[in-house]
N, C-alpha and C positions, 0 to 999 in steps of 0.2 A: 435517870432516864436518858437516854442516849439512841443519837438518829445517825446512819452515814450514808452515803454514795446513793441522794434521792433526789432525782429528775423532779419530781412531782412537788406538788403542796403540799407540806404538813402543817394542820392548825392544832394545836394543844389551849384550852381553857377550860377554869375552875378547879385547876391541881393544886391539891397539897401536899408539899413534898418537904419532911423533916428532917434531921441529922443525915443525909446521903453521907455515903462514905468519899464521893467525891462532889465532882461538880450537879446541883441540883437537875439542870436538864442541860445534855451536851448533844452539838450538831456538829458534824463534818460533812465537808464538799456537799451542802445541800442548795436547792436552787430555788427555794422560798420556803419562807417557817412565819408563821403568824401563832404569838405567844401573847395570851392575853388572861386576867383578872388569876393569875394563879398568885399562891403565895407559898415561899421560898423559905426556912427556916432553917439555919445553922448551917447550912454546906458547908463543905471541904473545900478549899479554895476558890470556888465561882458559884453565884446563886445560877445564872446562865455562861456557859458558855460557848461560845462560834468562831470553829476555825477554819482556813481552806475553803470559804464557800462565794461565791457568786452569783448574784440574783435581785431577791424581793425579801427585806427583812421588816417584819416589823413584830415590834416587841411595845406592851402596850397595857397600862392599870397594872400591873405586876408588885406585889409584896414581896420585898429582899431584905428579909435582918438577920443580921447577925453573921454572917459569912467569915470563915476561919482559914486563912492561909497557913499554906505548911511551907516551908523554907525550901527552896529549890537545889536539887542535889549538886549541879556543874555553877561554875558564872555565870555560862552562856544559858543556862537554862532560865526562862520568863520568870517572873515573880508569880507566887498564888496570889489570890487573896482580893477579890472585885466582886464586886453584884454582878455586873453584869459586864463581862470582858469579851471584846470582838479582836480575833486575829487574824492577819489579811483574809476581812470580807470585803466583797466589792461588791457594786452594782448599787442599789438603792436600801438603806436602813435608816427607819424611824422609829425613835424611842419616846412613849409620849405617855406623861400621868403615874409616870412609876415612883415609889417608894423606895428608898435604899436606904437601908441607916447599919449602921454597927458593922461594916467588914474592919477586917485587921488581918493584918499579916507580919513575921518579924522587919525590921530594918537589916538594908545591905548596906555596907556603906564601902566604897563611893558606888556602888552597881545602884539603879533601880529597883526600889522596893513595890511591895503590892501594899493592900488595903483602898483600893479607888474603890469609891461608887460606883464609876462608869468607866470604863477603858477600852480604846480600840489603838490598834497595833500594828500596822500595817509598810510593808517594804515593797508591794507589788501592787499594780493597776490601780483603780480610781475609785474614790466611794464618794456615794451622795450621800453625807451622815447629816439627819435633822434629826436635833433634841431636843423638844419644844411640847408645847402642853401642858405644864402645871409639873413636870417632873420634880419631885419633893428628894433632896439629896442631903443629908443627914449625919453627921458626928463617926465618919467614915475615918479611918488610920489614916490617911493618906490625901492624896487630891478627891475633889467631889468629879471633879469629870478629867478625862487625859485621853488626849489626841495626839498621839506617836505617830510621824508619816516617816520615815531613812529609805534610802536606796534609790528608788527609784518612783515610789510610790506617787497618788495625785489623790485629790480629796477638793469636794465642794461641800462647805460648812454650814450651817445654822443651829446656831444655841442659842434658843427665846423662851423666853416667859418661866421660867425656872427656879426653886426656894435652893439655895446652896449655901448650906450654915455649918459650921463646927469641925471643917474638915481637920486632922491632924488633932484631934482631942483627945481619942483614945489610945492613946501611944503607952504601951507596959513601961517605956522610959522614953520621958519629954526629948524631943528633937522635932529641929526646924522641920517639919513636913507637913501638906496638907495645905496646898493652894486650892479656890475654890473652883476656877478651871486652868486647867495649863495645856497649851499645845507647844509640841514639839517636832519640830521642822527640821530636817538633820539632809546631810548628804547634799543628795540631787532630786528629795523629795520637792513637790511644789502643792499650794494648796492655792485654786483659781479665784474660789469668791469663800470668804466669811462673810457672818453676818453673828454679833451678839447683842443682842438687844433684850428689854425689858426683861431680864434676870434683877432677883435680890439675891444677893453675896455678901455674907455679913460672917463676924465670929471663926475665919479660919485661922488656922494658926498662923501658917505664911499669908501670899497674897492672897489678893481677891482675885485676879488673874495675871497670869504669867505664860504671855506668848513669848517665845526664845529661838532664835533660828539659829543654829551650828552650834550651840552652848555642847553639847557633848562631847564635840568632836572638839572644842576650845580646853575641855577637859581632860583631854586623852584619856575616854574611854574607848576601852580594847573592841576591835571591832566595826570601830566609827570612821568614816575615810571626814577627809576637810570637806566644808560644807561650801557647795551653790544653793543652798535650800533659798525658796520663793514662797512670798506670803503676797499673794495681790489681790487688789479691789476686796480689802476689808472693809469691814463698818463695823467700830463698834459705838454702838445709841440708846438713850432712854434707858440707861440700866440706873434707878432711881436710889439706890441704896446695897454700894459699896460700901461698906462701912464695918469697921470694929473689927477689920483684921490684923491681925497681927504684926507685919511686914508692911508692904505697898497695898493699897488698894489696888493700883494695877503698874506691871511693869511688863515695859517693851524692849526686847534683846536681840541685837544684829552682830555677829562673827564671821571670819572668815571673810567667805566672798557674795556672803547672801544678800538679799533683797526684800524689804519689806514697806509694802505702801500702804497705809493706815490712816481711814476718816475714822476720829474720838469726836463727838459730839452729842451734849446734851447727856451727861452725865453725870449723877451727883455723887460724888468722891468724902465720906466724913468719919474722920476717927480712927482712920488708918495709923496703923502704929509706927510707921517711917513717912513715909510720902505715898500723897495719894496718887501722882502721876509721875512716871518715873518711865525716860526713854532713852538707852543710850546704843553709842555705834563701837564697834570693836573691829581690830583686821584692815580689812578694804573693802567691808560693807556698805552698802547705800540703806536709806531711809529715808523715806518720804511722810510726812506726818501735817493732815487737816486738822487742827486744835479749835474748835471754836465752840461754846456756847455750853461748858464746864463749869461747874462748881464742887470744890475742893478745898476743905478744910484746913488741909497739912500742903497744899501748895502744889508744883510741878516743876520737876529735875527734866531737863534737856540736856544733855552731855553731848559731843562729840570727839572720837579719838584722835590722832592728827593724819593718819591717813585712809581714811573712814571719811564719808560722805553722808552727811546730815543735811535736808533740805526742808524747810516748815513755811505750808503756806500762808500767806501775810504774814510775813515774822514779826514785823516792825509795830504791829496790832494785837500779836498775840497776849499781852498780857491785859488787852481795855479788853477781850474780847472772849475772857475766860472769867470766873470769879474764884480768887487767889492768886496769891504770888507766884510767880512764873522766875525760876532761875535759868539762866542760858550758862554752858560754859563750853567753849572751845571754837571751831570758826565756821560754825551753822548758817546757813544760804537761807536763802527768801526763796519761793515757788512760787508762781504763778497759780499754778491747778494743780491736783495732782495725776490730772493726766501728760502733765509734762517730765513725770518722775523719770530721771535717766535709769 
């Protein structure tokens, strides 16, 4: 089912849509789509998908299983294979109460692969993405949720209250993939305000989260220019049960010349398969990091590289003021606030 070049609303609910030969229901350049209580079975690369549009999105109670990515013909051409994959939409989009379990798609390697629950893509203008309400995210190939901004692109976040388990399970052959969310900050992308709170993330393969800024471009993938990418006035809080992934519970990555200012509080960290908290600086990146009132089975790595700028406020408290070991290594500064982050 397929919508393009519509000024107007379109609502679609109580479809059921089985083996599509492609994506279960696709929009182009539309300026509001309200997608609710349908259920989505076996697609061809996207149970939903949204490109090119600008507006009023909301996608919402939605049944997504099973979704089949096909291998993409160029490099440059996107990966299939998402529940529900958004490519530069802008304007406001809410995804809330949905189901997604079982996509897969093959692995690229080193290119990006598909199989995400949820994915948005974006290199132009600005989006209010909230993903919150109960959305139940489910034993997906790949990441449970992935937030792509490069070029140019801007983005105001919230991911709450959220089940995101088993990502990177169904893989035709085991490989590291499958954090349970990851954003990716590339270029001169910037993202103003996050917020992730009161999610359970448990059982992925890789992390529990993996925020990264210029990691691609530190990569040299083809395509990626060096990163200024900006992450500010994050929060991430009350996410009660990280736990049982595979890699880091959560890990935080600064390259190049980016920037990232991050409050972690009140979160319980257990059974992470490396370290539950894991923050390092690369390049001639800054970092600014609020650590207080943490509990973490497997401890917390601070790194800083030597010409990389690491700042943690109260550092000299930071380990009475978190529960677990707290390793420092390289010549990380004290902050004040972090509204003092240079």
């Amino acid at each position: 089912m397929a919508f393009s070049n519509s000024p107007g609303a379109i609502a679609l609910s109580g479809l059921e849509i089985t083996d599509s030969g492609d994506s279960g229901i696709f929009g182009n350049n539309l300026a509001a789509l309200t997608l609710q209580n349908n259920i989505i079975t076996r697609a061809t690369n996207q149970g939903i998908l949204l490109v090119d549009s600008n507006g009023s999105f909301a996608i919402s109670n939605n049944q997504i299983a099973n979704t089949n990515g096909v291998a993409p013909v160029g490099i440059f051409d996107p990966p299939g294979g998402q529940g529900i994959a958004l490519a530069n939409v802008t304007g406001s989009v809410a995804l809330t109460g949905n189901a997604i379990a079982g996509t897969k798609a093959p692995t690229r390697t080193p290119l990006p692969s598909g199989g995400q629950g949820i994915a948005l893509a974006n290199s132009t203008g600005n989006v209010n993405l909230t993903i919150s309400g109960n959305n139940q995210i489910s034993t997906n190939n790949d990441d449970g949720i992935l937030v792509a901004l490069v070029e140019n692109a801007t983005g105001n976040i919230t991911i709450s209250g959220n089940t995101i388990d088993n990502s990177g399970k169904e893989q035709a052959v085991p490989s590291l993939r499958g954090d349970g969310i990851k954003i990716a900050i590339e270029e001169n992308a910037a993202v103003t305000n996050l917020i992730i709170s009161g999610n359970n993330i448990s059982n992925n393969v890789d992390d529990g989260i993996d925020i990264s800024l210029g990691l691609a471009a530190s990569q040299g993938l083809p395509g990626i220019d060096p990163s200024n990418a900006q992450l500010n006035n994050a929060t991430i809080s009350n996410n009660t049960a990280i736990s049982n992934n595979g890699q880091n519970g959560i890990v935080l990555r600064t390259f190049g010349n980016s920037r990232m200012a991050i409050d972690f509080q009140t979160n319980t960290l257990t059974n992470n398969g490396a370290i539950g908290f894991q923050a390092a600086t690369q390049g001639t990146s800054t970092f600014c990091l609020d650590l207080k009132g943490n509990n973490s089975s497997t401890g917390y790595q601070l790194t800083e590289a030597v010409v990389s700028t690491f700042q943690v406020v109260d550092l000299g408290n930071v380990g009475v003021n978190n529960t677990g070991t707290v390793t420092v290594e390289g010549g990380i500064d004290n902050l004040n606030n972090l509204a003092d982050c240079p």
